[in-house]
Every structure is written in structure tokens, then in C-alpha cells.
C-alpha positions, -999 to 999 in steps of 0.1 A, spaced: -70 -514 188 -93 -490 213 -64 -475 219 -52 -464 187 -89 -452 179 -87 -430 212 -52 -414 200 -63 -409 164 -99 -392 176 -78 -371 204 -53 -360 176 -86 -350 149 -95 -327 175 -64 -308 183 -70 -278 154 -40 -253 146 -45 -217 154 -17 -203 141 -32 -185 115 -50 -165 140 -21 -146 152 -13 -128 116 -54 -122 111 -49 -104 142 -23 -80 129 -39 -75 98 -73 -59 114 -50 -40 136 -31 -27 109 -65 -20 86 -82 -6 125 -44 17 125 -50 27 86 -85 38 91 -77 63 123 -52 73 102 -75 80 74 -96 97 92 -77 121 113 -51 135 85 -89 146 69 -94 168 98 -61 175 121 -33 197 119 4 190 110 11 188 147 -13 165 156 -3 145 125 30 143 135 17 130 175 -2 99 159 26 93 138 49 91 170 24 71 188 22 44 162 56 42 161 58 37 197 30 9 194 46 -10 164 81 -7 178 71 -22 209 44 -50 200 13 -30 216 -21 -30 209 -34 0 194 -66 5 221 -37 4 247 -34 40 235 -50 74 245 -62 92 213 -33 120 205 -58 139 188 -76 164 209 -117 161 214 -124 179 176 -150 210 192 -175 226 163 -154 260 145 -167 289 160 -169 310 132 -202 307 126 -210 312 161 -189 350 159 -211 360 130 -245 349 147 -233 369 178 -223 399 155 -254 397 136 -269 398 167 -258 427 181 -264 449 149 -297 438 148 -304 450 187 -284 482 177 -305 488 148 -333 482 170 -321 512 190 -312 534 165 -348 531 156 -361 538 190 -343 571 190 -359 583 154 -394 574 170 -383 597 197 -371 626 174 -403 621 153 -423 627 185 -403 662 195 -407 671 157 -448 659 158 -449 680 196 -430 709 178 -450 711 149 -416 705 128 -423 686 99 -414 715 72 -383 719 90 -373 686 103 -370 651 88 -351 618 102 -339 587 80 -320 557 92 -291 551 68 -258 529 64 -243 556 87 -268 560 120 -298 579 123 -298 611 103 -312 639 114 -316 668 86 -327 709 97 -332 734 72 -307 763 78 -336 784 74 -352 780 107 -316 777 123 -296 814 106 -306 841 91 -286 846 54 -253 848 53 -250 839 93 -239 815 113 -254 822 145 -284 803 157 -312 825 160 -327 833 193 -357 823 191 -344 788 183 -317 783 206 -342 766 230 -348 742 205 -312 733 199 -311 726 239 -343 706 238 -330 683 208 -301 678 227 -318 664 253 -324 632 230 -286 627 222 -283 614 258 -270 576 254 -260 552 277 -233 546 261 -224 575 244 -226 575 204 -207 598 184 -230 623 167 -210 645 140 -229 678 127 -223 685 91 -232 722 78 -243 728 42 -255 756 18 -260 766 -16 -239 777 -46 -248 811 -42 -212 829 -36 -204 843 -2 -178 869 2 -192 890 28 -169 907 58 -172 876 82 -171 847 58 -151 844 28 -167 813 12 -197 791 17 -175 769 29 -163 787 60 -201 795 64 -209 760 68 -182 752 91 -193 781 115 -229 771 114 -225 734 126 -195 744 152 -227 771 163 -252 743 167 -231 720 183 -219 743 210 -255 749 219 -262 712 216 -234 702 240 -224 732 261 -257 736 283 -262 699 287 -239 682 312 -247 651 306 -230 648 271 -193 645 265 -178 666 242 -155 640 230 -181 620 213 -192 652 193 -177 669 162 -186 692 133 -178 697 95 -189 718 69 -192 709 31 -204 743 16 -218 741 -15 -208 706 -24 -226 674 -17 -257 691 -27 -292 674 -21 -311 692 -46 -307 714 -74 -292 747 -73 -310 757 -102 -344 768 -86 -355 786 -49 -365 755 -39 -340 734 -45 -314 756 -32 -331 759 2 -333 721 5 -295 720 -4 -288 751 28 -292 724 57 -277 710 91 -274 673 95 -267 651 130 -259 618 124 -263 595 155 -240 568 147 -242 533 156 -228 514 181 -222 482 160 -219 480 120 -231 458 95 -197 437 101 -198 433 137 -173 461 140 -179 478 174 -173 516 160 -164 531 196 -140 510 199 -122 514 166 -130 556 169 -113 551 201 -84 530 189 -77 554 156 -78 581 180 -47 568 203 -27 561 168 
């Protein structure tokens, strides 16, 4: 009889553990689900179609899933916002600049005694720089008058950058009509009178390059003022130099598309 009660204990505690051999699939294949879950949320196609060849590979063959490297590749932060902090950036220092250079124009104007004459603005565009034609030409002429040609090489002296910006002289005038024997129009006149002033900005001064220069004339349009009174017309009879900045509002760099319009 003690020996039946020996074989009938030994045989209680013999449990079967069968049933742990499908549990075990089934977290595998809920563990499988969830990587898979989670990485069509935020891989490509490509790398899609990787895990979908590894766990083929593991089911067809009876591995375990953690036998496997990870197909998807270390997921790194987008780096857009990083390009627009960088941008933003370097407008900001350039802007910075810009403003440097007007504090150094304000202080030839102040040293000059100017102010009628002179004013400076930063804009969208660069740093303008606006003259009245009237202490620049005498009327209806487009040569610089002597006794402010020395001037003109002194202002130049302040459109030395490292690097070079491009700096564009714009003439203007009034509605008055011009038809005199050396201009035909105002708008020949206001051509002449910027080409004038940049030659004696650029020509004496060998530490600009000419490439980064150019002129244009508007004649009678793009008026600041009325045309109406004295006053307003002699606003409107001007010479502008616009500094331009290095980098836009848009993180464009503007020497480099300049330069890349340029070779088109």
C-alpha cells in the first residue's frame, strides 16, 4: 500500500506544460505586431518592406524575434527646424551688420554736417542711403559738382566690406520735362547721374570691385513726394545707394544667387 501512495503523490506532482509553448508564440506574435505598429507610424516604404522581409525570415525559420538586429535605422530628430534656426540666425547677425554700417554713415553725415542733404533707413532691401541731387548736380546735369567729388570718394570709403555687398545706385528727378542738347528725357538724366556717382565712388578706391556695383535711373517715376510744389519736387530729384544684404529674410544667401543668376 506505501507504495501505491508513493506512485500516486509522484504522478500529482508531474504538471503539464504544454500550454506554455503556444503562450509563448502568442506574446511573440503580439511583441512582432507592436514593432510593427510602431514602425509603419514612422519609416519609409523601404524600410517597411526590410521588416517585412525579416519577419518572414524569422517566422519561416522558427526564430525568435530578439535574435534579430532592428532593420530600421536609429530614427535621428528632422533637421528642418535646425536649417531655419541656423538661417534665422544668420539674418539676424547680418542685420546686425547692416546696422553697424548706417551708425557709420550717420557719423560721416553728423562729421559732415549732412543732415539736410543726407538720410539712411534700413529697409526689406539693405541699408538705404538717399542724397539730394541738389548738393550732387547742378540743373539739368549730370556731372557731380567739384566741390563734392571729395565727398563721393570719402562715402566710398564706407562701402568697403569684407565680403563685398552689392550696392546698386538708383538716380531720380522730377516731372519737370528735360529736352535740353545733352539729355533728351529725365530719364536719360537719371541714368547719367547715378553712372557719374558711381564712377567716382568706385574708380578712385581700389579696394572695391566693380562687379559688385551697378546703376539705374527711374526719371520721373517712383516719385517720393509730390510733384506739385518746390518742395516736394526737390525731395523727389535724389540719388539712392542701397547696401544690400548678405542674407535675406529666408535664409537665401543673395551673393550667391546674384552670382548664380549671373552665370545663367
Amino acid at each position: 500500500m506505501a507504495k501505491k501512495s508513493r506512485r500516486r503523490k509522484k504522478h500529482e506532482e508531474h504538471m503539464d506544460e504544454s500550454w506554455l509553448i503556444p503562450y509563448a508564440d502568442i506574446l511573440t506574435l503580439l511583441l512582432a505586431l507592436f514593432i510593427v505598429l510602431f514602425a509603419s507610424s514612422t519609416v519609409d516604404a523601404q524600410k517597411m518592406q526590410q521588416l517585412s522581409t525579416v519577419f518572414s525570415s524569422i517566422f519561416d525559420a522558427g526564430d525568435g524575434v530578439m535574435e534579430h538586429s532592428s532593420p530600421v535605422d536609429p530614427m535621428t530628430p528632422k533637421s528642418d527646424n535646425t536649417d531655419k534656426t541656423d538661417s534665422n540666425a544668420a539674418y539676424l547677425e547680418d542685420q546686425e551688420a547692416l546696422s553697424k554700417i548706417k551708425g557709420n554713415v550717420d557719423e560721416f553725415i553728423a562729421v559732415n554736417e549732412l543732415e539736410k542733404q543726407f538720410a539712411t533707413k534700413l529697409t526689406d532691401e539693405g541699408l538705404l542711403v538717399t542724397i539730394r541731387d541738389s548738393i550732387l548736380f547742378d540743373p539739368g546735369k549730370a556731372d557731380v559738382k567739384n566741390e563734392y567729388q571729395n565727398l563721393a570718394k570719402e562715402l566710398s570709403k564706407l562701402l568697403v566690406f569684407d565680403p563685398q555687398r552689392h550696392v546698386i545706385i538708383t538716380g531720380y528727378t522730377d516731372n519737370v520735362p528735360m529736352n535740353n542738347a545733352e539729355f533728351a528725357s529725365n530719364w536719360e538724366l537719371s541714368v547719367m547721374r547715378a553712372v557719374n556717382f558711381l564712377k567716382l565712388v568706385v574708380d578712385d578706391n581700389s579696394k572695391l570691385d566693380p562687379a559688385f556695383f551697378s546703376a539705374k535711373g527711374y526719371g520721373a517715376n517712383k516719385f517720393v513726394a509730390t510733384n506739385d510744389t518746390d518742395k516736394g519736387r526737390a525731395k523727389n530729384r535724389r540719388v539712392e545707394v542701397l547696401i544690400q544684404p548678405l542674407v535675406k529674410k529666408d535664409g537665401t544667401n543673395t551673393t550667391e544667387t546674384q552670382a548664380s543668376t549671373e552665370s545663367e
